[in-house]
N, C-alpha and C positions, 0 to 999 in steps of 0.2 A: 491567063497564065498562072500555074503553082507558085507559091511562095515559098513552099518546101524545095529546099538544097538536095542534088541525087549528088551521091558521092559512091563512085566507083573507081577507087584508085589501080593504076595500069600495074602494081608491082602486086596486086594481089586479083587469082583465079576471075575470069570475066565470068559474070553471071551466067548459069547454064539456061537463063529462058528470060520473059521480060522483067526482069524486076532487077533495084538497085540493091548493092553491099551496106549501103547506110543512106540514111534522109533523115535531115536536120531541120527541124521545126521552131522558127524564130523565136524572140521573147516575146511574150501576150498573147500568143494564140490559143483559142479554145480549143481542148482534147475531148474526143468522146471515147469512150471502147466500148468496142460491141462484144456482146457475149457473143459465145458459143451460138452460130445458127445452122440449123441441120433442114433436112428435107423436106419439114414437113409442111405444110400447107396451112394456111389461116383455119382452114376449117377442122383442120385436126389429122387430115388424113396428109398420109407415106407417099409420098412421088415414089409409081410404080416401079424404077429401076433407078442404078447407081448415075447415069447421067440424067437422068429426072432427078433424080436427089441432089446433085451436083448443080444442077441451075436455079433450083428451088431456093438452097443454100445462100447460094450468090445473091437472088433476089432480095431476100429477107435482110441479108447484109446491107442494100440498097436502099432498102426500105426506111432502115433506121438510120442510113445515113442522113436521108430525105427528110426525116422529121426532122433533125438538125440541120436542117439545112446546109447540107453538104453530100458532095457527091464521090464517084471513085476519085477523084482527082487529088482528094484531101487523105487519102487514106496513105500513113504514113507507114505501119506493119498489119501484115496478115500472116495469120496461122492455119492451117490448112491441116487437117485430120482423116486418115482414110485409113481405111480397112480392109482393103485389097490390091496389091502393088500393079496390078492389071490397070488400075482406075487411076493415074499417073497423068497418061494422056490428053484423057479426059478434063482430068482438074486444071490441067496448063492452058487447055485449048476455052475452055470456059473463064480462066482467070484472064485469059489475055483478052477475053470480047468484054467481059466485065467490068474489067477496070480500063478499058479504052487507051491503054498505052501511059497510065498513069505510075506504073513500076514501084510500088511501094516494096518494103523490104519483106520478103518472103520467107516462108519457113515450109515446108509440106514434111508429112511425118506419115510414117506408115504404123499404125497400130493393130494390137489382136482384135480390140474390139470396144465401141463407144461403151457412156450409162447403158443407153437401148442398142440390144444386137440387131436389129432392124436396121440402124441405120449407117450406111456409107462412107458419108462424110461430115463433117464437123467444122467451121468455119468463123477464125474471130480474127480482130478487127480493130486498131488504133488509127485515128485519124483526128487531122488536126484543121485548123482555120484561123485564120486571123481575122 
């Protein structure tokens, strides 16, 4: 069980998808933040298309959870970066398998275009543990 607080209070708008209005992370608990992770693969290369880049993303997210030993369950805010209001769906239906119903507080943003125009999406990451 999380030790992080979801707080979604009823007199403000219910969250349009899985994630909470605010989560509150105790006193003492370890924070990591993850950078910015995009598409791209260990070896260097582009996940062929926006939902390849989109999973990729997430992974790498996971990734570095894992070395800190923690998982989506600890993640307290995510930032969500895209460059095509088409790839909306995608990013939700991906954030919901990722994070396993762990609802941190969410941000997704549509932009003109990342550093590299290559890439889709853009994905960062506060999470906490006690």
């Amino acid at each position: 069980m999380s030790f992080l607080t979801k707080h979604n209070p009823e007199h403000v708008i219910k969250p349009y998808a899985a994630y909470s209005q605010g989560v509150e992370v105790p006193p003492n608990a370890r924070w990591l933040h993850v950078a910015g992770q995009v598409g791209v693969k260990r070896d260097g290369s582009l996940a062929w298309d926006a939902e390849a880049q989109v999973q990729t993303a997430w992974q790498n997210v996971l990734e570095v959870l894992a070395v800190a030993n923690m998982a989506a369950e600890d993640l307290v805010r995510v930032n969500i970066y895209i460059t095509d209001p088409k790839d909306v769906e995608i990013n939700r239906d991906y954030y919901g398998r990722m994070t396993k119903g762990a609802r941190p507080a969410v941000t997704m943003v549509t932009v003109k275009r990342l550093s590299n125009p290559a890439w889709a999406v853009e994905i960062e990451a506060i999470a906490a543990k006690a």
